[in-house]
MILOLUM-209568 format. One record per atom (N, C-alpha, C): residue number from 1; residue in one letter; atom name; y, z, x. Coordinates in steps of 0.2 Angstrom, whole numbers, plus 2048, in hexadecimal, padded with zeros to 3 digits. Atoms other than C-alpha are relative to their C-alpha. Example, Ala and Ser with C-alpha at 12.3 -4.5 7.8 and 13.67 -1.06 7.14 Angstrom:
% MILOLUM-209568
NODE     k   r    a     Y     Z     X
NODE     1   a    N   7FA   800   804
NODE     1   a   CA   7EA   827   83E
NODE     1   a    C   806   800   804
NODE     2   s    N   7FA   7FF   7FC
NODE     2   s   CA   7FB   824   844
NODE     2   s    C   805   803   7FC
% end
This chain:
% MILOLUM-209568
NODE     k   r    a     Y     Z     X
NODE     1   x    N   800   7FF   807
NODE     1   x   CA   E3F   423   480
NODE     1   x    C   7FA   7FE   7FD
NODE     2   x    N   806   803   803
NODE     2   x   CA   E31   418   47A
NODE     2   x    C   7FA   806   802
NODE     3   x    N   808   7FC   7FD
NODE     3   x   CA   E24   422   485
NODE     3   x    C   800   805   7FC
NODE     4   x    N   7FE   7F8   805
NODE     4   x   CA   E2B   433   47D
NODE     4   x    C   7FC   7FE   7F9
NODE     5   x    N   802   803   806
NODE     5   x   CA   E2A   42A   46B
NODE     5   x    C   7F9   7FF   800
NODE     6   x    N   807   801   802
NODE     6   x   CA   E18   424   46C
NODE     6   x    C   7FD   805   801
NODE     7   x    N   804   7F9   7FF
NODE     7   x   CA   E11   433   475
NODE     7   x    C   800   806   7FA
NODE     8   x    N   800   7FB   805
NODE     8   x   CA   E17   43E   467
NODE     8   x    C   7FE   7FD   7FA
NODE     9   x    N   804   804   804
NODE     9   x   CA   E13   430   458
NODE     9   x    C   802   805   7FC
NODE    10   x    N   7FD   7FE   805
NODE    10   x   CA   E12   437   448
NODE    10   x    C   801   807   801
NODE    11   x    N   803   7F8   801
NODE    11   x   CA   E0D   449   44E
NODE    11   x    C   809   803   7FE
NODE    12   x    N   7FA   7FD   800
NODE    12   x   CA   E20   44D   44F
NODE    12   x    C   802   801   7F6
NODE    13   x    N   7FF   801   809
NODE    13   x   CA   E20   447   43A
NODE    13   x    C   7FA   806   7FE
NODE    14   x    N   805   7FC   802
NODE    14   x   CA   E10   451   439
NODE    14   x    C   802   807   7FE
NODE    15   x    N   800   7FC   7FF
NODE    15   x   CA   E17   460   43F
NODE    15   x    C   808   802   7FB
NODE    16   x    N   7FB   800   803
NODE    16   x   CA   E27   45E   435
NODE    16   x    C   7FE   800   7F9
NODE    17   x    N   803   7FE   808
NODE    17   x   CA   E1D   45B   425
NODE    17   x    C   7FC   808   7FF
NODE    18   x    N   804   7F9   802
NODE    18   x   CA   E12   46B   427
NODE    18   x    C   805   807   800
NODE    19   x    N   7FA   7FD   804
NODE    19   x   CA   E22   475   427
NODE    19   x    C   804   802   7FB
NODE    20   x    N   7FB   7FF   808
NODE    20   x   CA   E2B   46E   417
NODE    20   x    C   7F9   801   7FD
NODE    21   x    N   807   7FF   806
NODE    21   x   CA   E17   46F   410
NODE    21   x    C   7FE   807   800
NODE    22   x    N   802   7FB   801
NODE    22   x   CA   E16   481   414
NODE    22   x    C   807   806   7FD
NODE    23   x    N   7FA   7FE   805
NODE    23   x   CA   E28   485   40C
NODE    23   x    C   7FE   7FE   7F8
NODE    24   x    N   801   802   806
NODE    24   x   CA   E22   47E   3FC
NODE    24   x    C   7FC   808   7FA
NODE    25   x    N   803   7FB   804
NODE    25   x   CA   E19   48F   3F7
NODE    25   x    C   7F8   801   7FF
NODE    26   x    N   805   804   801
NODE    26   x   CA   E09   486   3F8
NODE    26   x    C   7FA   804   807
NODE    27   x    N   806   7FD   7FB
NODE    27   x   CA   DFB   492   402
NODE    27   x    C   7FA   7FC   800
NODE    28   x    N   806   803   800
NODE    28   x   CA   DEC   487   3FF
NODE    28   x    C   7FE   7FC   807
NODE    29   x    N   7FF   800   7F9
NODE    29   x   CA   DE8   487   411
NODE    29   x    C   7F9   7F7   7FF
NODE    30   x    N   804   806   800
NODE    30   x   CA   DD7   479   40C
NODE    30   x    C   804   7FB   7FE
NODE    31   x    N   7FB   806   7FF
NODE    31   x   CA   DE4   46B   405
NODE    31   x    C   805   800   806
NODE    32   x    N   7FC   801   7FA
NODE    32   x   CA   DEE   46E   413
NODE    32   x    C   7FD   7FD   806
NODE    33   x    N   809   800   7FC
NODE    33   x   CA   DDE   46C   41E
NODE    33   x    C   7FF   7FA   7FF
NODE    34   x    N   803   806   804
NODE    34   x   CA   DDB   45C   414
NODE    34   x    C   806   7FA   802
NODE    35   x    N   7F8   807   7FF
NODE    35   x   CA   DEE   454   416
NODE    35   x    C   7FF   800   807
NODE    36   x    N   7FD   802   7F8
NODE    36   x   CA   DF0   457   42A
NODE    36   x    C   7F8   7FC   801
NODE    37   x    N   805   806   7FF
NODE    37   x   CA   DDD   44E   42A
NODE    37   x    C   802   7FA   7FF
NODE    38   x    N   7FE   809   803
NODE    38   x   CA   DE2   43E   41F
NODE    38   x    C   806   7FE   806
NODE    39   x    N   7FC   7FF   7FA
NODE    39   x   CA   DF2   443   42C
NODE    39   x    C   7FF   7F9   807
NODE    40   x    N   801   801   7FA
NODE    40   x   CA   DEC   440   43A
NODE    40   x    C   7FA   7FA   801
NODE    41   x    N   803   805   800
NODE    41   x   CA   DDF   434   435
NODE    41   x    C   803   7FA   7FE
NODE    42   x    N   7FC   801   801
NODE    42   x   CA   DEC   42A   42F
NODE    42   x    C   804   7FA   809
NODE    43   x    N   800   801   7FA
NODE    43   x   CA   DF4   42A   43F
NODE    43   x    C   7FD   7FC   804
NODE    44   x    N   805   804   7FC
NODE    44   x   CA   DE6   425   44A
NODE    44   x    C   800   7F8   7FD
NODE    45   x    N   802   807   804
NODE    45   x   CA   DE4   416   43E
NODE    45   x    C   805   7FB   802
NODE    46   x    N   7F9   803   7FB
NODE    46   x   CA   DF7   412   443
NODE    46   x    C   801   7FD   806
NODE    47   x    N   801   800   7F7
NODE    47   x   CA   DF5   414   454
NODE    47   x    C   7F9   7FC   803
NODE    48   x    N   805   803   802
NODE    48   x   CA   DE3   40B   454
NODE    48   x    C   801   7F9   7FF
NODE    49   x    N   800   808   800
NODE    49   x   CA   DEB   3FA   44D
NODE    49   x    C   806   7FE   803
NODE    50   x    N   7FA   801   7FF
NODE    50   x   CA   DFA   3FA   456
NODE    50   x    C   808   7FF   7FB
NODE    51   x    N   7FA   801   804
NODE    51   x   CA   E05   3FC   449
NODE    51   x    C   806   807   801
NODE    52   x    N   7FC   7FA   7FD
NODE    52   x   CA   E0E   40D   452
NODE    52   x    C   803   7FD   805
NODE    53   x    N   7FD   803   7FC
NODE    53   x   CA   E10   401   461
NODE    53   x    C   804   7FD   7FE
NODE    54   x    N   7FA   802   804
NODE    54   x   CA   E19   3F6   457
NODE    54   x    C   806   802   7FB
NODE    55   x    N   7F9   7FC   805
NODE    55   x   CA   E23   401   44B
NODE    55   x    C   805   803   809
NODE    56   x    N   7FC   7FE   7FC
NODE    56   x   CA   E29   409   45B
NODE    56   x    C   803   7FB   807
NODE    57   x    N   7FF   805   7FF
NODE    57   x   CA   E2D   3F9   464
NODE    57   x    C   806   7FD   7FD
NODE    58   x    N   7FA   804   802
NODE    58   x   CA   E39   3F3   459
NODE    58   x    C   803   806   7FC
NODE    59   x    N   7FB   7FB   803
NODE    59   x   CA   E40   403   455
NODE    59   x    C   803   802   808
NODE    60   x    N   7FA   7FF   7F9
NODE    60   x   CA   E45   405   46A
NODE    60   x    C   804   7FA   800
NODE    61   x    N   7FC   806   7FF
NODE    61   x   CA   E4B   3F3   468
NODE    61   x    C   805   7FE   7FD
NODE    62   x    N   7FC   7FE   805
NODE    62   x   CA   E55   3F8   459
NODE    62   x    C   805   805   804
NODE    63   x    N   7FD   7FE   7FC
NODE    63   x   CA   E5A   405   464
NODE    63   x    C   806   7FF   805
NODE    64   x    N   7FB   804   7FB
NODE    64   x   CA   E61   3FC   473
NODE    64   x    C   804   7FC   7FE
NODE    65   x    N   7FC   805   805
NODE    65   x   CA   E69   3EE   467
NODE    65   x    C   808   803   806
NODE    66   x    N   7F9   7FC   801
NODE    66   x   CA   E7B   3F0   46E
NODE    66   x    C   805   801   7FA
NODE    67   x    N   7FE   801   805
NODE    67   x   CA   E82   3EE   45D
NODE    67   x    C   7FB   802   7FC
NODE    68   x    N   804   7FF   805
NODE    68   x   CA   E7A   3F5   44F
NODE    68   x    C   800   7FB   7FC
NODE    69   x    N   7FE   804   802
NODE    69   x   CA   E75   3E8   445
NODE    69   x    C   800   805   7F6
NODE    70   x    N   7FF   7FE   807
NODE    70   x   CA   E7B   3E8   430
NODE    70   x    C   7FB   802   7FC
NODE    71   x    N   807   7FE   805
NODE    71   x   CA   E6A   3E9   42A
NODE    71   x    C   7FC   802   805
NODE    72   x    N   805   7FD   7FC
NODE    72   x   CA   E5F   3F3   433
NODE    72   x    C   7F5   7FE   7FE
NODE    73   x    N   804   803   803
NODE    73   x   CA   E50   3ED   427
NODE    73   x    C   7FF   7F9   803
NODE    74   x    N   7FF   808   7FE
NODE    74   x   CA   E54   3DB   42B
NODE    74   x    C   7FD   7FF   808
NODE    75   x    N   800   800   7F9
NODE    75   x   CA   E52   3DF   43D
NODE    75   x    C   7F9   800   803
NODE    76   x    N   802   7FE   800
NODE    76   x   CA   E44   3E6   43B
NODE    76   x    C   7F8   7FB   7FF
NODE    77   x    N   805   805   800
NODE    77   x   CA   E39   3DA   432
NODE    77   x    C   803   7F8   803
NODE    78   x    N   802   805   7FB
NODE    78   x   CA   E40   3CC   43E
NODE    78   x    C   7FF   801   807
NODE    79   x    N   804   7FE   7FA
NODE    79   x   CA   E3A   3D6   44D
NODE    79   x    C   7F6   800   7FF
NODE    80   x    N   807   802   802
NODE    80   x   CA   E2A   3D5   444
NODE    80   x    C   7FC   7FA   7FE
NODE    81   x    N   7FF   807   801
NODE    81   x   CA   E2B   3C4   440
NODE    81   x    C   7FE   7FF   7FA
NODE    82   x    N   802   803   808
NODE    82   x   CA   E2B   3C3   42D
NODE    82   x    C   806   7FA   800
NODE    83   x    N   7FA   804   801
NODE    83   x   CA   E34   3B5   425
NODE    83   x    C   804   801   7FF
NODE    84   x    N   7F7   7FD   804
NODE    84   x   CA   E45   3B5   421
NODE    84   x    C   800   7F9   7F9
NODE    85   x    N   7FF   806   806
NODE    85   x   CA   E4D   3AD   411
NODE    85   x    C   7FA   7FF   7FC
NODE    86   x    N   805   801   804
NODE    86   x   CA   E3C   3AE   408
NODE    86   x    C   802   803   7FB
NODE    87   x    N   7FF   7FD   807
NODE    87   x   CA   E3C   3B1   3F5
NODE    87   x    C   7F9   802   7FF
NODE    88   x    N   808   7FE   801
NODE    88   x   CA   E2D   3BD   3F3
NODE    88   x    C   7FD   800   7FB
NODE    89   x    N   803   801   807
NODE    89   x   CA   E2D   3BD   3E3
NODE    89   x    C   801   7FB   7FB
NODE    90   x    N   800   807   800
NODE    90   x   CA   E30   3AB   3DF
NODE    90   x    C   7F9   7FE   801
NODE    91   x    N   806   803   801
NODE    91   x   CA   E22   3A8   3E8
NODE    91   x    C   7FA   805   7FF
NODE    92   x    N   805   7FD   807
NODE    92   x   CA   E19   3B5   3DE
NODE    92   x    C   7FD   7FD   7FB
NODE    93   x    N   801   804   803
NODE    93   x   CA   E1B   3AD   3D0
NODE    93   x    C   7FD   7FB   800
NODE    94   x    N   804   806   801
NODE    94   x   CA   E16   39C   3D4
NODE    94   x    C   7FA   802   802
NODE    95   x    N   80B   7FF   7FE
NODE    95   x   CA   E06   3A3   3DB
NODE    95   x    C   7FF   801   7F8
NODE    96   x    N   801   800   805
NODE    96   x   CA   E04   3AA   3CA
NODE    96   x    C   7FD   7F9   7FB
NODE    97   x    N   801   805   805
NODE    97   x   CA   E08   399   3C1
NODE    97   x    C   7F8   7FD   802
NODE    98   x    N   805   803   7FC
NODE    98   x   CA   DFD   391   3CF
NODE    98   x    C   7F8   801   7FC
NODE    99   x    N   806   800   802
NODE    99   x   CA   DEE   39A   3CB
NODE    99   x    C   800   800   7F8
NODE   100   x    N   801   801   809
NODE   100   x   CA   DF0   399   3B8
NODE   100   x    C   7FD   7F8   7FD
NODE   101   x    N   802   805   803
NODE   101   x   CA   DF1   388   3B8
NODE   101   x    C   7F8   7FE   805
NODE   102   x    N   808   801   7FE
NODE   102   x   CA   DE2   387   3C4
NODE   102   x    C   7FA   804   7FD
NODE   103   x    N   804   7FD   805
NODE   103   x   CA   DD8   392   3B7
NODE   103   x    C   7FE   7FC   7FB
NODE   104   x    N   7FD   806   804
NODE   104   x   CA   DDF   385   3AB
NODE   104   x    C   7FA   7F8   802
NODE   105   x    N   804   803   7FC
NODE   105   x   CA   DD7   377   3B7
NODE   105   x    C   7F8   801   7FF
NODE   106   x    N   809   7FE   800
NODE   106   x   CA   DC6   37F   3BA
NODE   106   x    C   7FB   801   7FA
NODE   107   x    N   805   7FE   807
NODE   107   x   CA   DC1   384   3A6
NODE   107   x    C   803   7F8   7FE
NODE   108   x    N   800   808   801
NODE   108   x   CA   DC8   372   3A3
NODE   108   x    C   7FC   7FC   802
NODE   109   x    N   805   803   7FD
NODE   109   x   CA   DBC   36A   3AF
NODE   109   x    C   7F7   802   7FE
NODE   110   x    N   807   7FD   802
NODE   110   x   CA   DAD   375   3AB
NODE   110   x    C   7FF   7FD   7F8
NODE   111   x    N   7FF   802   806
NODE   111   x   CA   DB1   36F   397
NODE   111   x    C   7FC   7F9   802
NODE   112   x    N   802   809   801
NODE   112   x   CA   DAE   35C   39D
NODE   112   x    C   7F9   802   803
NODE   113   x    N   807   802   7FD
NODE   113   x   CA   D9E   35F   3A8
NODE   113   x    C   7FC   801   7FA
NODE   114   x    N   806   7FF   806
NODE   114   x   CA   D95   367   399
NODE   114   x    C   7FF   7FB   7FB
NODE   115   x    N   800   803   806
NODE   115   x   CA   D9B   35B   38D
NODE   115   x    C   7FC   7F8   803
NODE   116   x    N   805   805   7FC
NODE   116   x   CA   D92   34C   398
NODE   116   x    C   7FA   800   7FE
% end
């Protein structure tokens, strides 16, 4: 199943986009021309850093799973190894505060050299 999956990659999405793109009514054969490029260059780029090997990697291992697990996302990024329990946007914020107040820091120190 993996092998199947990699060998065909996205051309199978390819081929399934270029049919709902030519229902659309839409004959402009040069944008068409121009999408399966980006397309396909697109691809290679996927396929290139290994990120096809790893989407399809923990999509056969999702697979095999004997149980489906309740979150298939969840699964997903910890077969990829994100962290769990992080508050991303938490520590959004405090980046933000962070650098505010180290903006705050910086034009406050530049104040005192001058004034020496």
């Amino acid at each position: 199943w993996y092998k199947q999956a990699h060998s065909s990659g996205l051309s199978n999405m390819n081929s399934s986009n270029n049919n709902n793109s030519g229902s659309s009514g839409n004959n402009n054969n040069n944008g068409n021309s121009s999408d399966n490029n980006k397309k396909e260059e697109f691809r290679r780029y996927l396929d290139k850093t290994g990120v096809m090997d790893a989407l399809i990697k923990v999509l056969v291992g999702l697979y095999e799973e004997p149980e489906r697990p309740q979150n298939a996302v969840d699964y997903v990024r910890r077969y990829l190894g994100a962290p769990q329990n992080v508050d991303v946007e938490g520590l959004k914020r405090e980046n933000e505060q962070l650098r505010q107040e180290l903006d705050k820091l910086r034009k406050g120190g530049s104040n005192k050299k001058g004034s020496s």
